[in-house]
C-alpha positions as CSV (number, residue, x, y, z in Angstrom):
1,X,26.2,-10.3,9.1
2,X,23.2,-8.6,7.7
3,X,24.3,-8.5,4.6
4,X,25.7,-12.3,4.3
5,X,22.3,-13.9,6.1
6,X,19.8,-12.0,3.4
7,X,22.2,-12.7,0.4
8,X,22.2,-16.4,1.6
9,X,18.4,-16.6,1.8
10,X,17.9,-14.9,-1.5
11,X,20.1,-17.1,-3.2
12,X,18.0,-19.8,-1.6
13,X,15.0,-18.5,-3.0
14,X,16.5,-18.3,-6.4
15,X,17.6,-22.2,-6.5
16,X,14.1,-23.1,-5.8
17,X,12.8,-20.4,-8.7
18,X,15.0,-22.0,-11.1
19,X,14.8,-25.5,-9.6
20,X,13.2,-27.5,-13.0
21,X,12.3,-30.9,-10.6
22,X,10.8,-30.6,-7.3
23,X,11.7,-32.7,-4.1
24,X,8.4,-34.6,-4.1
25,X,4.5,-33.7,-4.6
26,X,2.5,-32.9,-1.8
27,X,-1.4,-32.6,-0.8
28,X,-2.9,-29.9,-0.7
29,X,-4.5,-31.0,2.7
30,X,-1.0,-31.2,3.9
31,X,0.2,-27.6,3.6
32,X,-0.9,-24.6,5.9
33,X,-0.7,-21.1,4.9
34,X,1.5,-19.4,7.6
35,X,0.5,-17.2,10.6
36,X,2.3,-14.4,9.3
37,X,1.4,-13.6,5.4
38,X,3.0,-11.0,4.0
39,X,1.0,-10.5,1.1
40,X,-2.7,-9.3,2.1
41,X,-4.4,-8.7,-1.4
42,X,-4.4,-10.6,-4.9
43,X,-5.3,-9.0,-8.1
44,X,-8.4,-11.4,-8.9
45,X,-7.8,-11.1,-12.6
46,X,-4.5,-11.8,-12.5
47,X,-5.1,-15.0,-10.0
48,X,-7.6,-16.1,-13.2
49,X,-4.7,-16.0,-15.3
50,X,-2.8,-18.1,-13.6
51,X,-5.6,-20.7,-12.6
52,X,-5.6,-20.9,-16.9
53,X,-2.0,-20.9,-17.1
54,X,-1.7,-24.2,-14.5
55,X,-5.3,-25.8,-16.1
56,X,-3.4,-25.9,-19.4
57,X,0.2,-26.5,-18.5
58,X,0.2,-27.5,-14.8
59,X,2.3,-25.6,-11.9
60,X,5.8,-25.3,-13.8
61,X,7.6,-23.7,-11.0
62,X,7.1,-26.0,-7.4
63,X,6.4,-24.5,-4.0
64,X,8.4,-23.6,-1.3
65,X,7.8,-25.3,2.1
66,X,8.8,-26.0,5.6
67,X,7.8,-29.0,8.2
68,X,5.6,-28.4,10.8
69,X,7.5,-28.5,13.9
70,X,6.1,-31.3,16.3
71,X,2.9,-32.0,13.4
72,X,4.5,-35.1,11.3
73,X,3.4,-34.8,7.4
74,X,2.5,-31.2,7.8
75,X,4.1,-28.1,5.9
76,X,3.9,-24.8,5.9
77,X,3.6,-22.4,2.9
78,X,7.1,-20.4,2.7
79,X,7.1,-19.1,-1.3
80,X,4.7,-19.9,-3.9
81,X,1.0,-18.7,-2.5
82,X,-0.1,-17.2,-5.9
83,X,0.7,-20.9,-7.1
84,X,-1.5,-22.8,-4.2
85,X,-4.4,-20.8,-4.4
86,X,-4.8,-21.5,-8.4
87,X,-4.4,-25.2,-7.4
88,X,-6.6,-24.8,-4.9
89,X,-9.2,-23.1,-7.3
90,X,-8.9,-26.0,-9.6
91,X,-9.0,-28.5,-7.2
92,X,-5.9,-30.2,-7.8
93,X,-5.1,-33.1,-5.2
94,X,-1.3,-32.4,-5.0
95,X,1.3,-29.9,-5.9
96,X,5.3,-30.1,-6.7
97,X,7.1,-29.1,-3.3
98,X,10.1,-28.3,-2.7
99,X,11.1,-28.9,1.2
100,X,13.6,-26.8,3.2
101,X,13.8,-26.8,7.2
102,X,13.6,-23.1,8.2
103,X,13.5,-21.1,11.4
104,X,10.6,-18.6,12.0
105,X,12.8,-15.3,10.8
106,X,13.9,-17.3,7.6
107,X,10.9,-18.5,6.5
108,X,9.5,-15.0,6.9
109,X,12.2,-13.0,5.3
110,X,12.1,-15.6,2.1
111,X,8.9,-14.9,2.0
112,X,9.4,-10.9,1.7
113,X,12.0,-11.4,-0.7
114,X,9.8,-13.5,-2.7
115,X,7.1,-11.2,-2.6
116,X,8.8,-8.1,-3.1
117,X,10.8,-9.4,-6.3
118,X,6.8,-9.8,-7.8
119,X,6.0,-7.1,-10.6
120,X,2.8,-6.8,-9.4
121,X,3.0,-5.6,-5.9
122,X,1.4,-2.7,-5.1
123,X,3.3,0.5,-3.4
124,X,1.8,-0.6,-0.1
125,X,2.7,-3.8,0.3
126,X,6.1,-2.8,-1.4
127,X,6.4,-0.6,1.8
128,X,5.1,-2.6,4.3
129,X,7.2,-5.4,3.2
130,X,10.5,-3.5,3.0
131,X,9.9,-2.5,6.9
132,X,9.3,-5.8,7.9
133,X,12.3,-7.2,6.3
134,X,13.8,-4.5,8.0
135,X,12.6,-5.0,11.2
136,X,14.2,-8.0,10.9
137,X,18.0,-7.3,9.6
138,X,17.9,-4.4,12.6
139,X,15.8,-6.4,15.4
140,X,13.8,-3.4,16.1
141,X,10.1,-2.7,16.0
142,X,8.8,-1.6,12.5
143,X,6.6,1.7,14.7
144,X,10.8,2.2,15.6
145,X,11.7,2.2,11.9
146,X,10.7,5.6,10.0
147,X,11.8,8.0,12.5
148,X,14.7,6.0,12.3
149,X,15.8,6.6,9.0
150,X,14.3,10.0,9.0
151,X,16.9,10.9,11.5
152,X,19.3,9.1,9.7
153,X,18.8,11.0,6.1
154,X,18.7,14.0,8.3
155,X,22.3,13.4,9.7
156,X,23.5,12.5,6.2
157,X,22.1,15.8,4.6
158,X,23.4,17.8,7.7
159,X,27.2,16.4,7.8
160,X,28.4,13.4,6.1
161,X,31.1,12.8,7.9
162,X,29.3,12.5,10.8
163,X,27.6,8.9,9.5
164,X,30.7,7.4,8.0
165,X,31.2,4.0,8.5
166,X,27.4,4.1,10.6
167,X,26.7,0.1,11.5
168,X,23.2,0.9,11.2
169,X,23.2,3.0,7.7
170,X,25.7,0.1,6.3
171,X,23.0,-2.9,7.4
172,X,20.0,-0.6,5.6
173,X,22.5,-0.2,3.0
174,X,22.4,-3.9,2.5
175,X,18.9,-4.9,2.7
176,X,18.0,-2.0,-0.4
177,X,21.5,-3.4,-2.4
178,X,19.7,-7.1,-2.1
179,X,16.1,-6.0,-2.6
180,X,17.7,-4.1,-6.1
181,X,14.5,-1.9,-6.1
182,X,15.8,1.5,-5.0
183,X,18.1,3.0,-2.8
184,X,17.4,3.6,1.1
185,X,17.0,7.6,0.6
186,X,14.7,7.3,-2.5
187,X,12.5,4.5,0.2
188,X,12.6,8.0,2.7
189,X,11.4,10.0,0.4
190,X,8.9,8.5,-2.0
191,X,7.7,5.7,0.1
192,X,7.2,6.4,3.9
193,X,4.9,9.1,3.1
194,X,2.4,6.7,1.3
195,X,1.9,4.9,5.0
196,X,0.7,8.8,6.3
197,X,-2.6,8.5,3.9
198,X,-5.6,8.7,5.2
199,X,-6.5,4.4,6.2
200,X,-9.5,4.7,3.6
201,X,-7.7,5.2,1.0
202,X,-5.1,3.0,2.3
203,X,-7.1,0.5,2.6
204,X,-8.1,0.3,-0.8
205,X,-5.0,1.1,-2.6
206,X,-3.1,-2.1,-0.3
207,X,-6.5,-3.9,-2.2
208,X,-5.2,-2.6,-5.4
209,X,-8.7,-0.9,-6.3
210,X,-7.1,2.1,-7.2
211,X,-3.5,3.4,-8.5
212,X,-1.1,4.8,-6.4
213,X,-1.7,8.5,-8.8
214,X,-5.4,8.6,-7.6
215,X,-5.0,7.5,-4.0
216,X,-2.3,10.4,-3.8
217,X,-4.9,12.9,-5.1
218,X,-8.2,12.1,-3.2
219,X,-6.0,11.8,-0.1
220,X,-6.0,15.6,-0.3
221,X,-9.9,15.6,0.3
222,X,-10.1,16.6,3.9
223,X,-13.3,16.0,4.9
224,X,-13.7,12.8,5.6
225,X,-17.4,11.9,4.5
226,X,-16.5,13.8,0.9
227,X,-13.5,11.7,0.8
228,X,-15.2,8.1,1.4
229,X,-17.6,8.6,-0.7
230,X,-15.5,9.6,-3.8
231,X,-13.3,6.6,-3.5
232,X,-16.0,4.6,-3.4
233,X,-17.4,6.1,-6.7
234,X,-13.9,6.1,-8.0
235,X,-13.7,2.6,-7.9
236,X,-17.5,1.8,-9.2
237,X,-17.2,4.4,-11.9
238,X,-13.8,3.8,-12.8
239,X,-13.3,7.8,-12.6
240,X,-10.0,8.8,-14.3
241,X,-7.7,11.1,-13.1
242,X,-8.8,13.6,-14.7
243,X,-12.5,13.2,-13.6
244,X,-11.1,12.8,-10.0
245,X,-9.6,16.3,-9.9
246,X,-13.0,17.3,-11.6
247,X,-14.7,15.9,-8.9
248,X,-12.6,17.1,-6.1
249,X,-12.6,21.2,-7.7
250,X,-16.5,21.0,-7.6
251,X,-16.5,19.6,-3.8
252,X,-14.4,22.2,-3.3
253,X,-16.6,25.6,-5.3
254,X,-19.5,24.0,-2.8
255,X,-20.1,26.2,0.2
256,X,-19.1,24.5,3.7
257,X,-22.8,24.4,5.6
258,X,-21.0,22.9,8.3
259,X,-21.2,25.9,10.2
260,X,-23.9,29.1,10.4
261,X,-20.8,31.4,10.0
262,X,-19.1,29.4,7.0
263,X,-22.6,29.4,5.2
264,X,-23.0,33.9,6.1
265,X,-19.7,34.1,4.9
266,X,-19.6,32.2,1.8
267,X,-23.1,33.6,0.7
268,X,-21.1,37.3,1.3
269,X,-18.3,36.1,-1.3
270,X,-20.7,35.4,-4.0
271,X,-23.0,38.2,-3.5
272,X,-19.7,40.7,-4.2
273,X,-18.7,38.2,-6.8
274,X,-21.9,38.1,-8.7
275,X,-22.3,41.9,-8.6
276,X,-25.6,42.5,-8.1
277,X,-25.7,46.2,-8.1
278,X,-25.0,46.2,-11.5
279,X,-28.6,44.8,-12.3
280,X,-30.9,47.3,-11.4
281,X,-33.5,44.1,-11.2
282,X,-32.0,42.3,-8.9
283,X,-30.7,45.1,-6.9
284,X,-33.5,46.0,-6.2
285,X,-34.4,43.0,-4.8
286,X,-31.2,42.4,-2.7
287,X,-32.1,45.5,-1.1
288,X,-35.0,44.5,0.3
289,X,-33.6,41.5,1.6
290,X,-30.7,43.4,3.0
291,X,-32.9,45.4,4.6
292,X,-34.9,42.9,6.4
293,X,-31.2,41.4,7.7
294,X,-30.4,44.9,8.8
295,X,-33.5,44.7,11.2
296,X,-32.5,41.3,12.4
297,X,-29.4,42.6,13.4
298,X,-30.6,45.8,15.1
299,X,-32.5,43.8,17.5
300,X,-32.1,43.6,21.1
């Protein structure tokens, strides 16, 4: 059922992709953007493109809408937001529509699909949107969903046999066979663990500040101030890689202050490591300061 109901809506979405004339024009005034948006973030440049792209040749491709239940001569935004924020931006007064009646769960699973067949989505949103369209094919909870198919990769890897002919595996199956972007295991595996960064960086890798490469490595930064605060100058700097693991090594050579006995014992380490007793100059020095820590230590 799963696999007929998101094939159908997909093939939906693809008549109004390749659909040349539209239904009718619409307002803008008469279209709402919907409740639940799938897609958070916009690349900024690549909205500026397109607002150039429709100034010169007009919006080649119409929209995908749904009525208003109970609000006569009112639609809502299914497919095609990209599209009415560049007319929006150049303050067209209508834009090609075409006009399906949808429930709730297909409007928003169209508008998944639509978004996750874009080459520009970011990891994040790729995620998030596959667990949504998930949540949906399996009516359960997207919190419910990664155990889920953690225990279900573990049961596959412990005894295949066991998860033959699962109902649950074959409806997952499905969604990643429509989707076409990667298999269910590789989503386990190389996906899930993105949603267990920290939510700074996050946050700005949903926002598409910084690639999915850097996000990975600053994540590793564990204290949390150190961590903001090179984001932030990753994105106003434009640090490379490169510079980021840079930056990151020389946090890291710093000694931790954080506590009296972190700061004793990391000025211990590079007393040994510097060798002083080798320089009869500064020896001679470091004894007299070790002497005057042996008397602070005697005391009562």
């Amino acid at each position: 059922m799963a696999r007929h109901s998101l094939s159908k809506l997909r093939d939906s979405l693809d008549q109004v992709e390749t659909q040349a004339v539209s239904d009718r024009a619409l307002p803008l005034t008469a279209i709402c953007l919907p409740a639940q948006q799938p897609r958070r973030y916009f690349d900024p440049a690549k909205l500026e493109q397109l607002v150039l792209s429709v100034k010169e040749h007009g919006i080649l491709e119409p929209v995908l809408v749904r009525p208003v239940e109970n609000k006569p001569e009112q639609y809502e935004l299914v497919a095609g937001e990209r599209r009415y924020r560049a007319a929006q931006q150049l303050k067209l007064t209508e834009i090609p529509v075409v006009i399906r009646e949808l429930n709730d769960t297909e409007a928003l699973q169209l508008a998944l699909i639509e978004n996750l067949q874009r080459e520009d989505l970011n990891p994040i949103e790729e995620t998030e949107g596959i667990l949504q369209l998930l949540s949906i094919q399996l009516k359960q909870d997207v919190a419910e969903l990664p155990p889920l198919l953690h225990r279900l990769q573990h049961e596959r890897k412990k005894s295949s046999n066991n998860v033959v002919g699962n109902p649950k595996i074959d409806e997952i199956e499905s969604v990643f066979t429509g989707l076409g972007l990667m298999s269910w295991e590789s989503f386990v595996n190389h996906r899930l663990p993105l949603l267990n960064l920290p939510l700074d960086v996050l946050e700005v890798l949903r926002q598409g500040k910084i690639a999915y490469t850097k996000a990975q490595t600053l994540s590793r930064i564990k204290d949390e101030t150190q961590r903001c605060n090179l984001v932030q100058t990753t994105i106003h700097e434009n640090l490379s890689l490169s510079q980021i693991r840079e930056r990151i090594k020389a946090l890291q050579s710093e000694p931790d202050t954080s506590s009296p006995k972190a700061t004793v014992e990391s000025l211990s380490r590079r007393v040994i490591k510097a060798k002083l007793w080798e320089d009869p100059k500064k020896w001679k020095q470091a004894q007299a300061l070790l002497a005057k820590l042996e008397a602070l230590v005697s005391e009562k």
